[in-house]
N, C-alpha and C positions, 0 to 999 in steps of 0.2 A: 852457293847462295843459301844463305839460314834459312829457317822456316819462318823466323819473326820478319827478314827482311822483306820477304814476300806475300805475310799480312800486311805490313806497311804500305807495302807497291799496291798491294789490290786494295787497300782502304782510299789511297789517293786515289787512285784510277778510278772507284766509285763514286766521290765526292765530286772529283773533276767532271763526272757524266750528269751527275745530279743537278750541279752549278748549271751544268749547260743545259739543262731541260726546263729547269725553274727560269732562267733568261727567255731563250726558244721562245716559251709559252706565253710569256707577256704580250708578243706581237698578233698570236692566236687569239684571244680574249675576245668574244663579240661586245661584252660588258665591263667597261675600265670602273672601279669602283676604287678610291682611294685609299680606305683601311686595307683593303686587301693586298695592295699594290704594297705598299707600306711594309706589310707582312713577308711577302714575298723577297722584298730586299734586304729586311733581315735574316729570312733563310740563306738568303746569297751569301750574306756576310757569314753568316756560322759555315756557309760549308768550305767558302775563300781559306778560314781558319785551320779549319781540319785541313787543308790541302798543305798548309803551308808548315804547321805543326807535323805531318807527316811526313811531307820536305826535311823538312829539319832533323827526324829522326832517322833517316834516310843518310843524310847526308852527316849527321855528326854523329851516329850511333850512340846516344843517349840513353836507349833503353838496351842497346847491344852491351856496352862495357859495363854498364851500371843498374839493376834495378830500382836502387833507390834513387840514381839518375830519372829515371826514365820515368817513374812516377811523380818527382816534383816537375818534371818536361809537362808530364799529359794533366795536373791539376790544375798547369796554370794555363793551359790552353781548353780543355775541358767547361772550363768554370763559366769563359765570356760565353762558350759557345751554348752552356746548359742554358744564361739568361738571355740571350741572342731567339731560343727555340721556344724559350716561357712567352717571352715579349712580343711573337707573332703570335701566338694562341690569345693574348691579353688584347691585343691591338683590335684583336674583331670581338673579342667578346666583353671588355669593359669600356663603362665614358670614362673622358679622359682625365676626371680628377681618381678614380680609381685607380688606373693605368700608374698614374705619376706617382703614384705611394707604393704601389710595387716595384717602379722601376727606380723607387728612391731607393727600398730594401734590398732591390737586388746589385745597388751601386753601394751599399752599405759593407754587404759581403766581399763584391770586388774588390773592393779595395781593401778593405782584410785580409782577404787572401793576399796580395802584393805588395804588402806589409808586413805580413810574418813572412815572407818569402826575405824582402829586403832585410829584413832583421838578421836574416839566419846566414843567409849572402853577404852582408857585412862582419858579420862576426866570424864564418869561417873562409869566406873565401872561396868556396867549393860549394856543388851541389850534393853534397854531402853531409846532411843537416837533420839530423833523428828527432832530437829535441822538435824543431819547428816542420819536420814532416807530421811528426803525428797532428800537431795545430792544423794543419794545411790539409790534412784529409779530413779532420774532424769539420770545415770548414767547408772542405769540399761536399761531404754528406747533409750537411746543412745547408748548404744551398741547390745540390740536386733535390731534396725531399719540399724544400723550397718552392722550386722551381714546376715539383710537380702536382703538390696540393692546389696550389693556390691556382694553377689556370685549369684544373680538374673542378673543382669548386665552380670558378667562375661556367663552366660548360653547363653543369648541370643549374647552375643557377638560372641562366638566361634559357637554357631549352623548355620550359614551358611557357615563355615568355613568347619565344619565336614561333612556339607550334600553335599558341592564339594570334598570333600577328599576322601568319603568314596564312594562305588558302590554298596552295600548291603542297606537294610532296615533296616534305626535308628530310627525305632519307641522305641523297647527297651532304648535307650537312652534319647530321647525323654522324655518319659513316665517317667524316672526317676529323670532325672535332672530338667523337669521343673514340669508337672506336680505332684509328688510326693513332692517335697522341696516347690514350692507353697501352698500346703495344709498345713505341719508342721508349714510354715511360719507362715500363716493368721489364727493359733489356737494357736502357742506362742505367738505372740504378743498381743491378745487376753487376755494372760495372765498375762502380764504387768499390766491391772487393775482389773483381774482377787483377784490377791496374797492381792491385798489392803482389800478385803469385801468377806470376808468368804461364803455368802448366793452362789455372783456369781462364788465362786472356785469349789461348786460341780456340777454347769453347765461347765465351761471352762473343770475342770478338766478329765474327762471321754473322752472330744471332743479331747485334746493331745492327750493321751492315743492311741486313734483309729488312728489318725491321722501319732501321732508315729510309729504303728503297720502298715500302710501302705508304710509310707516312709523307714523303713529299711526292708520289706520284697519287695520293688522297689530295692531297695540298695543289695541285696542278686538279686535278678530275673536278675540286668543289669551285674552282675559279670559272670552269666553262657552265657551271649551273647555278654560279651565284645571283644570278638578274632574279629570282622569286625572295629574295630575303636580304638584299644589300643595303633597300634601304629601309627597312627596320632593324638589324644589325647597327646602324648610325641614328637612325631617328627615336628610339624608341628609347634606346641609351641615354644620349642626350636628356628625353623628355622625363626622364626616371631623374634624373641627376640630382634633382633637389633631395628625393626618396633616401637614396644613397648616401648624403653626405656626411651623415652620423646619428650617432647611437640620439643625441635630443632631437634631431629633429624628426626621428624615424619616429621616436616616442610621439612628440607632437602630433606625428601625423595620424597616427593610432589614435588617438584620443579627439582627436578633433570632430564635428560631425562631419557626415559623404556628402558630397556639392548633390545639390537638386535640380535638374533642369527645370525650367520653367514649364505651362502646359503647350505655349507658343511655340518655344522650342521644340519642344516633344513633335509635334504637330510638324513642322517643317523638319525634320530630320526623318520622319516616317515618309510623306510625301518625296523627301530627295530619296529615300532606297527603294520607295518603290518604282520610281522613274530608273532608278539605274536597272533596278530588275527589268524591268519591261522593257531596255534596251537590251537585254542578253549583253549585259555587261559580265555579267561572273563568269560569262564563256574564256574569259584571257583568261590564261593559266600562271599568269606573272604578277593576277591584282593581290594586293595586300592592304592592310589599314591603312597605309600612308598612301599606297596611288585608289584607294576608296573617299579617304578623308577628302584629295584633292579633284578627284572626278566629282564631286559633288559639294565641293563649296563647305564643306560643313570640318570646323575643325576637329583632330585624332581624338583628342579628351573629352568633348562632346559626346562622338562617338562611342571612346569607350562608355562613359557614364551610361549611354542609353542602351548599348548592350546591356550593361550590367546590372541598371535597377529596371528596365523597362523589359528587355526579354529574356532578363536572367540567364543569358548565355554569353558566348565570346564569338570574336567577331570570326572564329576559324568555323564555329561549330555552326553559327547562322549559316555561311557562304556553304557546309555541306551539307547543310539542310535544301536549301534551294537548288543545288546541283543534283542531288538524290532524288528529288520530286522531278525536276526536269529531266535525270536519266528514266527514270520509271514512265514519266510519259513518252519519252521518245523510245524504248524499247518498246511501248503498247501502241503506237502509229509506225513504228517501222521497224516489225521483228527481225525483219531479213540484213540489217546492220549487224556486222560485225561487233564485238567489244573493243575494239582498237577506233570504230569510228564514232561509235555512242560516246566514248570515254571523251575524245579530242572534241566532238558536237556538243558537249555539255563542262568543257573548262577544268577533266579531270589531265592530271598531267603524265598518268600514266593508265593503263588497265590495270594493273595492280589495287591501283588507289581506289580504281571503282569497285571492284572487287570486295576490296579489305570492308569499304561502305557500308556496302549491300548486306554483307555479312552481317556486322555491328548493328544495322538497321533492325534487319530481318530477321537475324536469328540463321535463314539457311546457309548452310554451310557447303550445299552441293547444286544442284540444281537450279539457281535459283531467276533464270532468264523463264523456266518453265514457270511459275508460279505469277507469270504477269503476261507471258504468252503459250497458252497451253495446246490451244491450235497448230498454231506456227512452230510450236515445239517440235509436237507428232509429225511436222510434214519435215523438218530437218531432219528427225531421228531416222527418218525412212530414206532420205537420202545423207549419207556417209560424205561425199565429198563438199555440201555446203551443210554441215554442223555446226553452223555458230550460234544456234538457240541454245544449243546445252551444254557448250563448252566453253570454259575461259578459259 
């Protein structure tokens, strides 16, 4: 048994385990969200692909008798599965007139691609075709870099977006969308000259693999914590939509003056936050602008406007303004709390997050439960087994 045979065997064998865990997972989800589902079935479809492309090269040795077999075999399965992987990235992070002009560009290439294929397969007969492989990889590099600017872009474009939108901790998101999709990225393309020289496909090839194995088990991890940001991810998009539609009316909007609230309005939008505050509403570690807009009547754009010209902030940085003031009082009436219970009693969604706060607030960087209970400090430091005044 070759050594390429048995890359093959374990590529399938991977993707077959991956298929079934991205399945699996769906009946797990405490929170069904639609774009994401959506996503996830594209992933299914890309990795269906690979199983059955590696099938094929298994089964008719493609890349065994031939390398330049074997490279127009993996471009042309390759290619659906590069925009198969873009288009679950695009699907949570653009609205949907976006989305359709990328996946118009990315049906653009497709089919490019399966046309200089048919061209070259008619003319010779064989997969044997120099002329139209070099096209086909030039095509194929063109749509991997494609594939991975454009939903890299859209990442960093909407993450300051969702880290005003949202009031919980998006590291989980974070972690997924950029960090995890950076890594698949910079080992696929990788593989672009990977396909061409056999020696470097059983270096590249293993590096995917792993790479793969992290980015859809991030893609499965962000599904179980996506209830703090599902629906501004769809609402916020949405509401941008006109924003986005082009270069006039983007100018337009630039140049036009800022809407004003009224002082009526002003006035009842103050009353509704501070009625939800005195409910210990910011205690839910799940609210965001959209379930704020609708706990209180008052609509998102409203909302935003009154952050933005009345308290010259965003609605992330209010909600941990309020949560900060209420950790700080609840650690001066009740020292002898933990950080795991101050944190959960005040809406943070981890200890981490209250931490990182305190820090940004205050400046201290060590102690800094002592600087609000110094009392209660002294009497934890003397006893070792209940320290949780001076340690996070």
């Amino acid at each position: 048994m070759s050594s390429l045979f048995l890359l093959q065997y374990t590529c399938l064998l991977v993707f077959a385990m991956q298929t079934l865990v991205l399945v699996v997972s769906r009946f797990q989800v405490s929170v069904v969200n639609r774009q994401y589902e959506k996503s996830r079935w594209s992933l299914v479809a890309a990795a269906v692909l690979l199983m059955i492309h590696y099938g094929l090269q298994m089964a008719f040795g493609f890349r065994a008798h031939s390398d330049d077999a074997g490279v127009i075999v993996n471009i042309l399965f390759y290619t659906p599965v590069t925009f198969l992987v873009a288009h679950s990235i695009l699907n949570l992070e653009c609205e949907k007139r976006r989305r359709r002009r990328y996946d118009l560009l990315f049906g653009i290439l497709l089919v490019a691609t399966f046309v200089a294929f048919g061209s070259g397969w008619l003319r010779r007969d064989s997969l044997y075709m120099p002329y139209e492989q070099m096209v086909l990889h030039t095509l194929y590099l063109v749509s991997m870099l494609t594939s991975i600017v454009i939903p890299l872009s859209e990442i960093h474009r909407n993450r300051s977006r969702v880290e005003a939108e949202t009031g919980g901790d998006i590291m989980p998101y974070v972690r997924y969308t950029w960090a995890g999709y950076l890594l698949f990225c910079c080992t696929s393309l990788a593989l672009v000259g990977a396909i061409m020289w056999r020696p470097l496909l059983f270096v590249i090839g293993p590096a995917v693999l792993l790479s793969a194995v992290i980015f859809n088990l991030s893609f499965v991890a962000m599904g179980y914590n996506l209830a703090p940001i599902d629906e501004v991810l769809t609402d916020v998009a949405d509401a941008s939509q006109s924003m986005d539609d082009g270069d006039a009316d983007e100018s337009a909007s630039d140049n036009a003056a800022p809407e004003q609230l009224p002082p009526e309005m002003v006035r009842i939008v103050e009353a509704a936050l501070a009625a939800w505050c005195a409910e210990k509403n910011f205690r839910d570690t799940t609210v965001n602008m959209v379930k704020l807009s609708q706990s209180i009547g008052v609509v998102r754009r409203i909302l935003s406007i009154y952050f933005d010209q009345h308290l010259h902030t965003t609605f992330r940085i209010w909600l941990s303004d309020i949560r900060f003031k209420e950790a700080q009082d609840y650690i001066k009436a009740h020292p002898e709390y933990t950080n795991e219970s101050v944190s959960s009693a005040c809406g943070f969604t981890s200890r981490s997050q209250l931490y990182k706060l305190f820090n940004d607030r205050t400046g201290v960087t060590g102690r800094w439960r002592s600087e609000l209970c110094p009392v209660m400090s002294r009497r934890y430091v003397a006893n070792a087994s209940t320290n949780s005044c001076t340690k996070c």
